[in-house]
N, C-alpha and C positions, 0 to 999 in steps of 0.2 A: 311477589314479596312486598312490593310498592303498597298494594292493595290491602295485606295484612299489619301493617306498619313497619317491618323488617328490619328497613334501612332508615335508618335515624329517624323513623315515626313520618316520616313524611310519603306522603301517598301521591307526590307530587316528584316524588324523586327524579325521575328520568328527566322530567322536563326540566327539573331546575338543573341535572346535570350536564343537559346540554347547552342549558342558557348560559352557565356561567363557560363554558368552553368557548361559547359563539361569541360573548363579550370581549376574550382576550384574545381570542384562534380564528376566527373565523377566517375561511378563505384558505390555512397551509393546509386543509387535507387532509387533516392527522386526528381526526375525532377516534375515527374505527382505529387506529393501529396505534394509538397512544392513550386515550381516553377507555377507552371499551374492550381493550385487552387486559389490562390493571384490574376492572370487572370484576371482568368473567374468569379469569385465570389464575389469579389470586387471591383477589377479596372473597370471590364465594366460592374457592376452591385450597380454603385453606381455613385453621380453626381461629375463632373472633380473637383479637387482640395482636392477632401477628398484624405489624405493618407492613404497608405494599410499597416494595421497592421497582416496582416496573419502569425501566428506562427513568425520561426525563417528563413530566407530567405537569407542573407547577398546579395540583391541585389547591383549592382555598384547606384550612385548617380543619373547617367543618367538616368537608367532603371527607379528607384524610381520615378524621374518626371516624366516620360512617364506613366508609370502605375497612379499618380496622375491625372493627369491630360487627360486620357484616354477618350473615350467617354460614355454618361449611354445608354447603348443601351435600355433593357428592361429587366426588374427585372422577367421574366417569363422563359427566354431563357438560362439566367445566374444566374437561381437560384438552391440553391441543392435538385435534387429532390427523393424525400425518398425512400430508396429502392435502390437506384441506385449508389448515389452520395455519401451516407452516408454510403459506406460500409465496410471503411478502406482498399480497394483493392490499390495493387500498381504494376506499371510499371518498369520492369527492365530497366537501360539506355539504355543497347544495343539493344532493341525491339524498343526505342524509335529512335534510332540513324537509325536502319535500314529504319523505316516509313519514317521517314524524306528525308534520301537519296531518297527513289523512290519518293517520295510527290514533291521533288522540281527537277526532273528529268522534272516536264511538265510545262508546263505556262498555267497561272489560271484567267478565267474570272469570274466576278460575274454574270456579263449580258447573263441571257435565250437566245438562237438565237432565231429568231422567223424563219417561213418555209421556208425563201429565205436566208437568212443568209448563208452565206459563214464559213465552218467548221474550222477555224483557232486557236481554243484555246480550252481546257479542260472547261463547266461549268455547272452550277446545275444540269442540267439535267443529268448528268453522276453521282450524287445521286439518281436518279429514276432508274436507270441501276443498280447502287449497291444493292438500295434497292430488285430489281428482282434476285441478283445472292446469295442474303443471306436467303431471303424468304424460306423455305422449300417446297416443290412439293405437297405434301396435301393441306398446303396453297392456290394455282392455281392461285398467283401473277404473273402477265407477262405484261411490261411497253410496254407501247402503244407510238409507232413510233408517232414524230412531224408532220409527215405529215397526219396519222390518225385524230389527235388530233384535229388539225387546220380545215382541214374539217369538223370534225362534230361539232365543235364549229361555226364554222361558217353557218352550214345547220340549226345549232337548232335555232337559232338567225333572221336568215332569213325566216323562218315557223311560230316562234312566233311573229316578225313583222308582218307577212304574216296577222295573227290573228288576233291581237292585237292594228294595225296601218291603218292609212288610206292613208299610202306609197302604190305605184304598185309592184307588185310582181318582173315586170322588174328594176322599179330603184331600189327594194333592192337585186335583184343578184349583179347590176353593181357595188350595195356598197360593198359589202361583195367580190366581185369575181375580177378575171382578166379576160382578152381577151387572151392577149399573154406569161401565164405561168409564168414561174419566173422570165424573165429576167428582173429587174430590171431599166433597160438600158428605158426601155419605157413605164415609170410610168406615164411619160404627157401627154399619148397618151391613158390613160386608162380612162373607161367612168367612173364616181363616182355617177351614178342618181342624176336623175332632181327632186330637191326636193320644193317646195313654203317654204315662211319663216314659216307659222303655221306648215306643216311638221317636217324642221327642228328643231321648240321648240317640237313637238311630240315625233322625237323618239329621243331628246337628253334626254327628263324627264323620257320616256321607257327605254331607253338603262342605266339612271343611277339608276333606280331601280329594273331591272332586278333581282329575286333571282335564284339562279343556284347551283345546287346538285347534288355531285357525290356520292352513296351511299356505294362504292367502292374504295375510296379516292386513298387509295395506296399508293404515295410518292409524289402525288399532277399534275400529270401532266396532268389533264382537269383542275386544280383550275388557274395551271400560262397560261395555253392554251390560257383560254377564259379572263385571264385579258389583255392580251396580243393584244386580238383580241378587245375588248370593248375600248380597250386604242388604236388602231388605228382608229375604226369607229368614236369615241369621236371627235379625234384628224381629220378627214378629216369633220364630221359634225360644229365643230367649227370653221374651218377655211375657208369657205362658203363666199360668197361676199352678201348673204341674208341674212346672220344668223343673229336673233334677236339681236338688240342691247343692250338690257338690259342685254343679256349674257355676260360671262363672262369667259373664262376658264380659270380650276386653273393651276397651275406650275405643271409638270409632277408629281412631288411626289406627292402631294395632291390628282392630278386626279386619280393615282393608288393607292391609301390609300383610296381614297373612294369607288372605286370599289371593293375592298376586305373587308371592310365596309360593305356595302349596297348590294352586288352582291352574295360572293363567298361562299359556304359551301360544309360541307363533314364530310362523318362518316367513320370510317376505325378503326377495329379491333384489328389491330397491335398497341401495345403501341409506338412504335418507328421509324414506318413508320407515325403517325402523327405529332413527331417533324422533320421526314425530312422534311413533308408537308409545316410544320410551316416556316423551316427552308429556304425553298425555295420562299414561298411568302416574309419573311424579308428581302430577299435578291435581289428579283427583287424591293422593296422598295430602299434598300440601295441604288442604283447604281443611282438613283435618286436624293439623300437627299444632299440640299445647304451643301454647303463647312459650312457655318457657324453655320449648327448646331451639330459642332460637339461641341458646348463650352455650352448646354442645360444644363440644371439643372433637366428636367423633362426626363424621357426614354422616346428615338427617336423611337423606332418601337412601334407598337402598339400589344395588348396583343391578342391572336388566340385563346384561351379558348375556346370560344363561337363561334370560325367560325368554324374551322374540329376539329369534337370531337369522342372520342374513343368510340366505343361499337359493336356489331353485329345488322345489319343494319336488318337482317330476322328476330330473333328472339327476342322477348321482355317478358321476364317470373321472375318471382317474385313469387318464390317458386314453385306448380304448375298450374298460375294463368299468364295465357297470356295477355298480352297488343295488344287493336288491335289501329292500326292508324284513327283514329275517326273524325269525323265530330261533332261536337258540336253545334249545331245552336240557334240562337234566346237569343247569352248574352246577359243581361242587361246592362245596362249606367255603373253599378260601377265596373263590370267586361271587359268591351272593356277599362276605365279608367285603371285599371291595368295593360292591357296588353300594354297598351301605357305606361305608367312607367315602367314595364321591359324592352321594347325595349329602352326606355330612359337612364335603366340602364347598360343594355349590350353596349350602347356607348360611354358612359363614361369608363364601365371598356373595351372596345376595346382601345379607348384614354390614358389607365394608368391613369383615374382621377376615384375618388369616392371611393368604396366597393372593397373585395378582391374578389377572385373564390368562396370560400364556401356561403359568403354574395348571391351574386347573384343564386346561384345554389338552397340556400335554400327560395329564393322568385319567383323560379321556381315552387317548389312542392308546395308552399302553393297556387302557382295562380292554381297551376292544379286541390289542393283538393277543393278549393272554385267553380272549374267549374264544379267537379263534385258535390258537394252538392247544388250547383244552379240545376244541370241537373236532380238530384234527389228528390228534393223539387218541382220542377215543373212538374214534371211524376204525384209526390203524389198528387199535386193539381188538376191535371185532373183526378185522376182515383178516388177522392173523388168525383168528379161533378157528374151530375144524368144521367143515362143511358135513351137514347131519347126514347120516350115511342111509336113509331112509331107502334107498334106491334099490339096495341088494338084494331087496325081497324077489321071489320067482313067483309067477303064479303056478295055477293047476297045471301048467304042461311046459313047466320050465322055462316061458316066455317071464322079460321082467315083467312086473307089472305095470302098467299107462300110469296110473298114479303115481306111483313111486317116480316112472320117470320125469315127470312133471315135476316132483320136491328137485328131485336133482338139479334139473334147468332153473327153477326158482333159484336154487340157494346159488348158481351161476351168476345170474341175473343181476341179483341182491348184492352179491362179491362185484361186477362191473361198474354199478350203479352207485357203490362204496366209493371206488377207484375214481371214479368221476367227480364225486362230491369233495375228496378227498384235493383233488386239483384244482377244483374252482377256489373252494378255502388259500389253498397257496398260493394261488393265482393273487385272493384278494390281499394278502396278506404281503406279498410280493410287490401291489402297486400303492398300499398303505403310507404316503408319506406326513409330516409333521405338518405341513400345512398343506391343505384338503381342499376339494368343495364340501359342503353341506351332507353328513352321511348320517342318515336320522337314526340307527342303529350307534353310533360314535357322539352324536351332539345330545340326545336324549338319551342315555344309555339306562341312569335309573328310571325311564319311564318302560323301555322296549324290554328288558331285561328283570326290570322287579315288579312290572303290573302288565305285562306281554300287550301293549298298548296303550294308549291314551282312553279314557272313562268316552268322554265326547268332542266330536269333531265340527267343526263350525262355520260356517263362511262363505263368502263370494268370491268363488273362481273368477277370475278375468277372464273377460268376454275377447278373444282373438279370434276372427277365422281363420280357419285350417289355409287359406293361401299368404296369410297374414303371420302364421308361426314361425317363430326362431329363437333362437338358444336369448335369453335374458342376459345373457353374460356375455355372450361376443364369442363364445370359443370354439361354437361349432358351427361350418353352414346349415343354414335352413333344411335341406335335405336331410342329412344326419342327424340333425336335431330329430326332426317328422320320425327318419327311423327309429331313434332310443326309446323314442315315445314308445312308440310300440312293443321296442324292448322290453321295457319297462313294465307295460301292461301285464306280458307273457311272464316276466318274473314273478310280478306281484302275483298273480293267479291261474300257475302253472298248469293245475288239473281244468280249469275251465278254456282257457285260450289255447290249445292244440296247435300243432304247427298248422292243420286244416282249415282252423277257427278267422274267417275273414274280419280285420279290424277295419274298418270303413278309412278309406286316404281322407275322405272330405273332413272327415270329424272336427270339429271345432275345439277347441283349448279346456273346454270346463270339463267335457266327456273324459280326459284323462285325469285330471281332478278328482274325479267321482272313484274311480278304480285306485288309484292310488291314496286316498287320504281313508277309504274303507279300507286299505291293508293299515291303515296307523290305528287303528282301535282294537283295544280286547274284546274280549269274547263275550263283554255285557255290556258295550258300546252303545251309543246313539252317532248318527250321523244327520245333520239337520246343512241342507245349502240353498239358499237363493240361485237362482242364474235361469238362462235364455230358457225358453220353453220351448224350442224348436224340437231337440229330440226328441218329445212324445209325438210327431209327426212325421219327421222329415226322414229320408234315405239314409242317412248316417247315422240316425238314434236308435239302428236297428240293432247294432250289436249289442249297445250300451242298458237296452230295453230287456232283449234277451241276458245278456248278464246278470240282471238285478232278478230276474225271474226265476233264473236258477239257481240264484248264491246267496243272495240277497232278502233277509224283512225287507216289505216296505210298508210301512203303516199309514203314512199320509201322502198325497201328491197335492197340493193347496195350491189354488189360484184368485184373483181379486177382480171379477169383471167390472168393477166400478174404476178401479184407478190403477193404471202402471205404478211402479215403484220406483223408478229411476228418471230422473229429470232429464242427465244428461245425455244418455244410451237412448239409442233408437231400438230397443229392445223389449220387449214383451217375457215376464219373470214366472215362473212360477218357484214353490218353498217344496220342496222333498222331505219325508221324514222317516228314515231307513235304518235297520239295525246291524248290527257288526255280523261279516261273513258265516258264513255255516250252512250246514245241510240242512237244506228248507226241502220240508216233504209238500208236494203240489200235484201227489198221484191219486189222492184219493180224499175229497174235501172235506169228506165227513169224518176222517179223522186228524186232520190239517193244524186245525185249530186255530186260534184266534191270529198267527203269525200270518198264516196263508191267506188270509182276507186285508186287499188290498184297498184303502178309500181316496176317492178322490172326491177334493173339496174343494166347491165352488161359491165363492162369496159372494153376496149382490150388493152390500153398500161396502165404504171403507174399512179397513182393519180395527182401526178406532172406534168404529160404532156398533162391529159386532163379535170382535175377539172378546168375549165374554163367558162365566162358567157355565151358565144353564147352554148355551150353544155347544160348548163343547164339550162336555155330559153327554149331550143330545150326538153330537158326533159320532163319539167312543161306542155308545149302544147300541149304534145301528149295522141292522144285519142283515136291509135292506134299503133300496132308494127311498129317501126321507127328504123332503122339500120345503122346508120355512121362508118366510119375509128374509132371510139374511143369509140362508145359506141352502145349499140341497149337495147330500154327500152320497156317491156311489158306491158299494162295497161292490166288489170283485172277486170272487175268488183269483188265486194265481192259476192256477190248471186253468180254466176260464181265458184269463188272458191270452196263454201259451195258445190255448187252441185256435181265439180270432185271431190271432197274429201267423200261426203254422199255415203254411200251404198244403198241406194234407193233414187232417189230423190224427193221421202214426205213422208221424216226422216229427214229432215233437224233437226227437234224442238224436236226429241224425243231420242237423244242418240246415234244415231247409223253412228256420223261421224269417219271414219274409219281414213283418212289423205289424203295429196296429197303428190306428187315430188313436192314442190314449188322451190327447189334448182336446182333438174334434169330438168324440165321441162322449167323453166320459166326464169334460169338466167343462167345455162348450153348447154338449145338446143339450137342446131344452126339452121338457119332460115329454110333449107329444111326438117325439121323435124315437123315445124308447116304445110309446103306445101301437104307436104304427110299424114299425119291425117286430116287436115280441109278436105280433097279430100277423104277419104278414104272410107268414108261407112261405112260398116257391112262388111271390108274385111280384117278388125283388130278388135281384140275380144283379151277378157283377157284370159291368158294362163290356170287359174284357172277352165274356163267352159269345156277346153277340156281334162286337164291332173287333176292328183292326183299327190302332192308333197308331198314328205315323207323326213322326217329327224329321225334320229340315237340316243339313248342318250347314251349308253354304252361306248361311248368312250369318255363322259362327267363327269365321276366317279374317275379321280384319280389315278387310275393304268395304264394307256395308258404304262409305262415302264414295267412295268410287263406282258403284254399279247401282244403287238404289236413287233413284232417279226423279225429283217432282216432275208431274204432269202442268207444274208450271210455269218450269222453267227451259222444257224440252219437247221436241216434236218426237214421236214415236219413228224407230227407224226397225230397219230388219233385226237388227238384234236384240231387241227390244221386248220384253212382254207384261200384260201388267202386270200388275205386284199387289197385293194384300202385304203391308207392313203392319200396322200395328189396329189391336181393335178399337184405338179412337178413331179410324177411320171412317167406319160404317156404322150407323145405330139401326139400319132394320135386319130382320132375322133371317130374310131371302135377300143373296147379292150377286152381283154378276161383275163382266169387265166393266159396264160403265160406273160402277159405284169406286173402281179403284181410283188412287190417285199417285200413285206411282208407277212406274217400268223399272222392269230388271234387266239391267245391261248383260247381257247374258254372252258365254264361248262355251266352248265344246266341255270344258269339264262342269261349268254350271249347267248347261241344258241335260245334262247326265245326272246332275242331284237333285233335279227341279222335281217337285213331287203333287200330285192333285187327291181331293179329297171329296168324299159326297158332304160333309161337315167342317166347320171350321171353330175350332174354342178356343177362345182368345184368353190371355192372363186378366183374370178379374181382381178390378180396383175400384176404388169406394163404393160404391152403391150401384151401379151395373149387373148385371148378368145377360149376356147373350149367347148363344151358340146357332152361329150362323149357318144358314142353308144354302150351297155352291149352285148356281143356274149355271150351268157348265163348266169347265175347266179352268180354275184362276189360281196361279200362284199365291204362294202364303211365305212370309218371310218367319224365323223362331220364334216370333212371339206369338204365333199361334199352333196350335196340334191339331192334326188334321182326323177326322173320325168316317171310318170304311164300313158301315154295315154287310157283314157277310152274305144278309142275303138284299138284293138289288132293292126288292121291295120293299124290306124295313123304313128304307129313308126317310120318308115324311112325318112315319110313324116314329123313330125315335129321334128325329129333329124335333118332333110338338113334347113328346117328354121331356127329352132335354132343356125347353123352356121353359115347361112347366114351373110352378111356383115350389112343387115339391121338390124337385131337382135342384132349385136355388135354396132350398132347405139343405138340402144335402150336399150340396157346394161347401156352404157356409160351414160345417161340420168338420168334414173331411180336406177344407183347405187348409194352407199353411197362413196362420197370422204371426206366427212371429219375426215378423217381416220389420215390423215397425213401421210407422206413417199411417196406419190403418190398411195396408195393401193386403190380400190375400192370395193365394194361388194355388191352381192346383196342378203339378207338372206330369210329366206324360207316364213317367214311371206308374205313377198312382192312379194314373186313369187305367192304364192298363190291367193295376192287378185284383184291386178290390171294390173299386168306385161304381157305388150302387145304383142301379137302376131298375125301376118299372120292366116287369116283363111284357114287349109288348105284344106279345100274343093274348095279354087277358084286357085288352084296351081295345074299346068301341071303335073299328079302323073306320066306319062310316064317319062317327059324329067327330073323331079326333082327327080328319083330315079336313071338315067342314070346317069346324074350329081354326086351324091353322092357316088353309085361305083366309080368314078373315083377319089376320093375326098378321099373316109372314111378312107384310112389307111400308106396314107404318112403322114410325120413330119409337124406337122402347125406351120407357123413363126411365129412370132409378126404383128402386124396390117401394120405395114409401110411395111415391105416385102409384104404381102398377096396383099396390096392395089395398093403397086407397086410405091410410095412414098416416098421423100427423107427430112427424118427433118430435119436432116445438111444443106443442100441445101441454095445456095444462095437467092433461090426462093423461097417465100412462100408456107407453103403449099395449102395453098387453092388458090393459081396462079397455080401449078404444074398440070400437064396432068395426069389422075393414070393411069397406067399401072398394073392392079391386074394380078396374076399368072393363067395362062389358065386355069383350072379345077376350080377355086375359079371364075373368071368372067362366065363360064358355068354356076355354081350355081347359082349366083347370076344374072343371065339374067334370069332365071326363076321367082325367085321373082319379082323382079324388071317388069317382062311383068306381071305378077299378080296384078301387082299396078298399072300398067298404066302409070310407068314414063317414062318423056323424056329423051335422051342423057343427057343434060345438069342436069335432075336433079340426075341421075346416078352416074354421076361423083360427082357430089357434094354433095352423099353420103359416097364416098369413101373417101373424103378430109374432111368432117368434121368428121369421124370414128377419122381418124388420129389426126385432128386438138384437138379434146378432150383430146385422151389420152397424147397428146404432151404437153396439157394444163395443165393435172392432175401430169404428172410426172415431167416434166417441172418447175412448181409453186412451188412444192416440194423442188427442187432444186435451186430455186431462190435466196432463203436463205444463202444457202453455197455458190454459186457467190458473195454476197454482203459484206459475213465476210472478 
């Protein structure tokens, strides 16, 4: 307000207001509860010209008319709120004196940058950064980068037009996108699609009714994203040399008060990361609002109540009596009349006119119980109706007939199935009280009930691990919380989660996110979410993988090998971009159609220098692997999918989908790794048909200090034996006892779990790769997996594979990087079930053992040494010549003639070995350059 002149024209306000307090007060204490209550609580919570009688003050005469005559912002923002305000706390001066010094150290904008904006001043958005550095880490808040943001506001917008509109898919890149990146310099040079005036009235009526939900709120930064973005599309649709004449656009503030109106919601858990949210849409308001309404009599912002509202967005329980998000179909005339008078009344009180908060809240539950006592009064009148008497028929020998008897059991069935639906309604109706948690069916009601969903869904789930989960609210343990979850799941998508249907225990927090905030969309929905990448690899993303395959569009899975997206998170992101539930055909691809072709896309510089229109043109068209300087996208069909992920394929329908690498495989490989499998035969087979992999638990139990022992610090006695603990221990790829450097204190129940192996594969991290060869019998602690070849004589043979360069190719693939820190890994589960390897019966056994003497027991570098490669290097690496270390290219020219590759494709295994782990450690490190 300071900033706009507001307060008596002075942009200097605060400070003088403190200074003239510190001249007569300083030292009693009473700036915040005598000074700074008068404010906020009356001056700008009441209309200009009322005087502020607050306590005893002795403001100067000036101050007095400035706080008179102050502006009424909104009686919601500036009111005391219980619990909080009312709790006789107070501020010593000198706490207040210190804030201030740093606070006016910076220069303060009101106005959001938008993604080209030039970083010249402190503003709102650096409330969304507070809010992530006060958050607590269970929490798994972590604010999502402007240029995240703006992308996927802009993808979800452009998919639901895609939908929804009878725009081309090319004029609405050109709307939404650039040609030439940020430079601003050449905005008249940029295309804005070719629209017909009925167009332009289409998606300005679209674009201003739009509803848009982040279920994940956080501190609002998809809510000011996408006003931001709707207020430029508006703003270039409006000013059109075709645009309808009967139109009309409003003044900036209008146009972005309606959008936040009409457009914007969100639920967020935290009580106080919803008034930043608040705080930041009033404020992208303000910067807009005529000079002359600061002389209003009515409050200038409008009330946010009813747009981001507090609750936990997963769970809905009411004693122990879960809410599922519902479909309601077939209201009657007096109940769509209703829901048209709540919507009526929620914009009034958006407006500050009419009823207070609890007025409107409590004509939410009464519309909700009257929908259920409509829903259950019409159960009862169909299951009083007469059961269709179809059964009486006889056949040819007086037998009834099977059919018939079948209608009969049906129309039984039907009548049970009534009876039950009929008591869960009562049930809910029964545990329905006035104040509630969060029931998005009751808080959204005109949204679930008069557009069967929100338009598009938005956002970044919190990142929690599944041991890390518990109720945000306090009111359940951690157990029962994990179970609702799952509840929850089974409600939202009763016909696909069977009581059979296994939900992974490990799952992490966003995986329910995903299921649940897909049941908050209609039927011509987008759903667009940042979060961990781990799912497209790991053990627990298997249900969540298969879910989407058989309910689910999924049109983009986007990733950014050049740069993480999150500072603060040790997390690796990718963007999804999936469309609202339904029966997706994936049985037959030729008549599938454009829904069933799944892409994943892989960026090679930053967002900013290649989210551009001709790139994503070039995307959308591709109906095969396509490979540019800036990106290379895979289409997929889904049947495709289902099959690399099925353990047999005709299991698709019955359980038995294991998963795929959709991370490693599909937005990870690099292109000579599709060359050399599409080409390969039967001369790559899973590691699992020819070895036995064994893993360890004993060093899983919590005494690892107790029994794991330096050969430093101890003489070996009888109990004793040595130990392989971790694979920084040894760097050559044949080891024995004397390489170890610990003892395993060992008794009768550990010498009973103690396990040996012909191989040993250690968890790989940064730049390593080895898989060690055992000269007889040595324990291994769980950080490594132990590998049995079935038959005695393979061993040498698939130990030198196993090193091979192509192996560390397909490491890098099929590991897990979403680890954060640049770790990767590949754990036993996935060795065992698909983890690919050279057959070694088509490999030279003469020259691939000659090879591996020469190999097995000097010091193995890092991949850039081995491969003979320079990351520093001014040159690319995938420009660069490799030069692998003599005994390392020996080996691997044995592979390598087993495969049948060229020179060319040789080398350009060696370069993308490297290029990966350049990528993974690299990414990692992006983060710390940027701070």
């Amino acid at each position: 307000m300071q900033k706009k002149g507001w307060l008596g024209n002075n942009q200097q306000f605060i400070q003088d207001f403190w200074n003239e307090y510190k001249k007569q007060f300083y030292g009693g204490d009473k700036f915040y509860s005598e000074w700074l209550y008068p404010l906020f609580f009356e001056a700008l919570n009441s209309p200009p010209g009322r005087p502020v009688k607050y306590q005893n003050n002795d403001f100067s005469n000036e101050t007095k008319s400035v706080l008179q005559i102050a502006p009424y912002l909104n009686g919601e923002l500036f009111k005391e709120k219980d619990g909080i305000d009312n709790l006789d706390l107070w501020i010593p001066d000198s706490k207040i004196e210190k804030y201030f010094d740093f606070l006016f150290q910076y220069n303060f904008t009101i106005e959001e940058n938008t993604l080209y904006d030039e970083e010249l001043e402190l503003n709102p958005e650096f409330l969304g950064i507070i809010f992530e550095n006060l958050v607590v880490k269970a929490d798994g808040a972590v604010y999502t980068p402007r240029t995240e943001v703006d992308l996927m506001c802009r993808l979800a917008l452009v998919k639901w037009l895609q939908k929804n509109s009878s725009a081309d898919i090319k004029d609405l890149y050109e709307l939404f996108f650039r040609e030439q990146g940020q430079d601003i310099d050449y905005d008249e040079h940029q295309k804005q699609g070719d629209f017909t005036t009925a167009q332009i009235r289409e998606l300005i009526n679209l674009l201003q009714n739009v509803t848009v939900c982040d279920p994940a709120a956080g501190s609002g930064a998809f809510e000011v994203g996408m006003m931001q973005v709707l207020n430029e599309i508006l703003d270039s649709l409006y000013t059109r040399n075709n645009k309808p004449e009967d139109l009309a656009q409003k003044s900036p503030y209008e146009q972005k008060k309606e959008i936040i109106g009409n457009s914007l919601y969100g639920v967020e858990v935290k009580h106080w990361a919803v008034w930043i949210n608040h705080l930041r849409l009033w404020l992208t308001l303000f910067i807009d609002m005529p000079d002359d309404y600061k002389n209003s009599q009515q409050p200038l912002l409008p009330n946010l109540n009813f747009k981001v509202r507090r609750g936990d967005s997963l769970v809905q329980r009411i004693g122990s009596k879960m809410f599922p998000v519902q479909e309601h179909a077939n209201l009657n005339a007096d109940l769509k009349r209703k829901i048209t008078e709540l919507k009526k009344l929620k914009v009034e009180f958006f407006n500050n006119k009419g009823h207070k908060t609890g007025y409107v809240r409590q004509q939410e539950n009464l519309l909700f119980r009257e929908i259920l006592d409509s829903e259950i009064n019409e159960k009862k009148r169909t299951l009083q109706g007469p059961i269709q008497q179809h059964g009486t028929q006889k056949g040819l020998f007086g037998i009834q007939d099977k059919t018939a008897q079948q209608v009969i059991q049906l129309s039984s069935t039907y009548r049970d199935k009534l009876k039950q639906e009929i008591a869960e309604l009562e049930e809910q109706k029964r545990n329905l009280k006035d104040e509630h948690p969060l029931i998005w069916n009751i808080e959204f009601a005109e949204i679930f009930f008069d557009k069967g969903g929100f338009d598009i869904i938005i956002g970044n789930p919190p990142y929690v691990r599944q041991e890390e989960i518990a109720d945000p609210n306090g009111n359940i343990n951690p157990k029962d919380y994990k179970a609702a979850l799952q509840e929850m799941v089974r409600m939202d998508f009763p016909k696909h989660f069977i009581k059979e249907m296994k939900i992974d225990g490990k799952s992490d927090l966003y995986t329910f996110f995903y299921v649940r905030s897909l049941n908050l969309l209609n039927t011509s929905g987008i759903h667009v979410f940042i979060c961990s990448n781990s799912w497209l690899d790991v053990g627990y993303g298997v249900w969540l993988q298969y879910f989407l395959l058989k309910n689910i569009p999924v049109h983009f899975i986007i990733d950014n090998h050049a740069r993480r997206s999150f500072i603060k998170s040790d997390i690796n992101t990718i963007i999804s971009v999936l469309g609202a539930p339904g029966p997706v055909r994936h049985s037959d691809p030729a008549k599938a159609g454009e829904e069933s072709l799944i892409k994943f896309i892989a960026f090679k510089r930053p967002f900013v220098e290649c989210i551009l229109t001709e790139n994503l043109l070039e995307i959308e068209k591709a109906q095969e692997i396509l490979t540019t300087d800036a990106f290379r996208v895979y289409p997929i069909q889904r049947i495709d999918l289902l099959e690399e992920g099925a353990l047999k394929l005709n299991d698709l329908d019955t359980g038995t989908y294991i998963g795929d690498k959709w991370g490693g495989k599909y937005l990870r490989a690099p292109d000579v790794y599709f060359k050399i499998i599409l080409n390969s035969g039967n001369k790559i087979i899973p590691l699992g048909e020819i070895c036995k992999v064994i893993t360890i638990s004993w060093s899983r139990q919590g005494r690892n200090s107790e029994i794991i022992l330096s050969k430093l610090n101890v003489s070996k006695k009888e109990n004793m034996v040595e130990l392989f603990k971790s694979p920084r221990d040894v760097e050559s790829i044949t080891i024995n006892i004397k390489s170890t450097k610990y003892y395993l204190k060992t008794d009768s129940k550990i010498r009973k779990q103690i396990k040996y192996a012909a191989m040993l594969w250690g968890d790989f991290k940064d730049i390593k790769h080895i898989c060690h060869f055992c000269d007889g019998e040595i324990a291994f602690a769980h950080n490594f997996h132990g590998i049995i070849p079935y038959k005695t004589d393979d061993n040498t043979k698939v130990c030198s594979i196993l090193n091979s360069t192509f192996t560390w190719l397909i490491t890098e693939i099929y590991g897990r990087v979403g680890l954060g820190g640049g770790a990767l890994r590949v754990l036993v589960e996935e060795l065992r079930a698909k983890y690919p390897i050279i057959n070694p019966d088509i490999v030279d056994n003469e020259k691939l053992t000659g090879a591996f003497i020469k190999i097995q027991n000097r010091k193995i570098g890092g991949v850039f040494q081995e491969c003979g490669l320079d990351p520093y290097s001014d040159e690319p690496l995938l420009n660069q010549e490799p030069k692998p270390l003599p005994d390392r290219a020996e080996l691997d020219k044995v592979v390598f003639d087993a495969l049948n590759l060229t020179e060319e494709e040789r080398k350009e295994v060696y370069r993308a070995v490297c290029q990966l782990v350049w990528n993974r450690i690299s990414k990692a490190k992006s983060i710390k350059k940027r701070k």
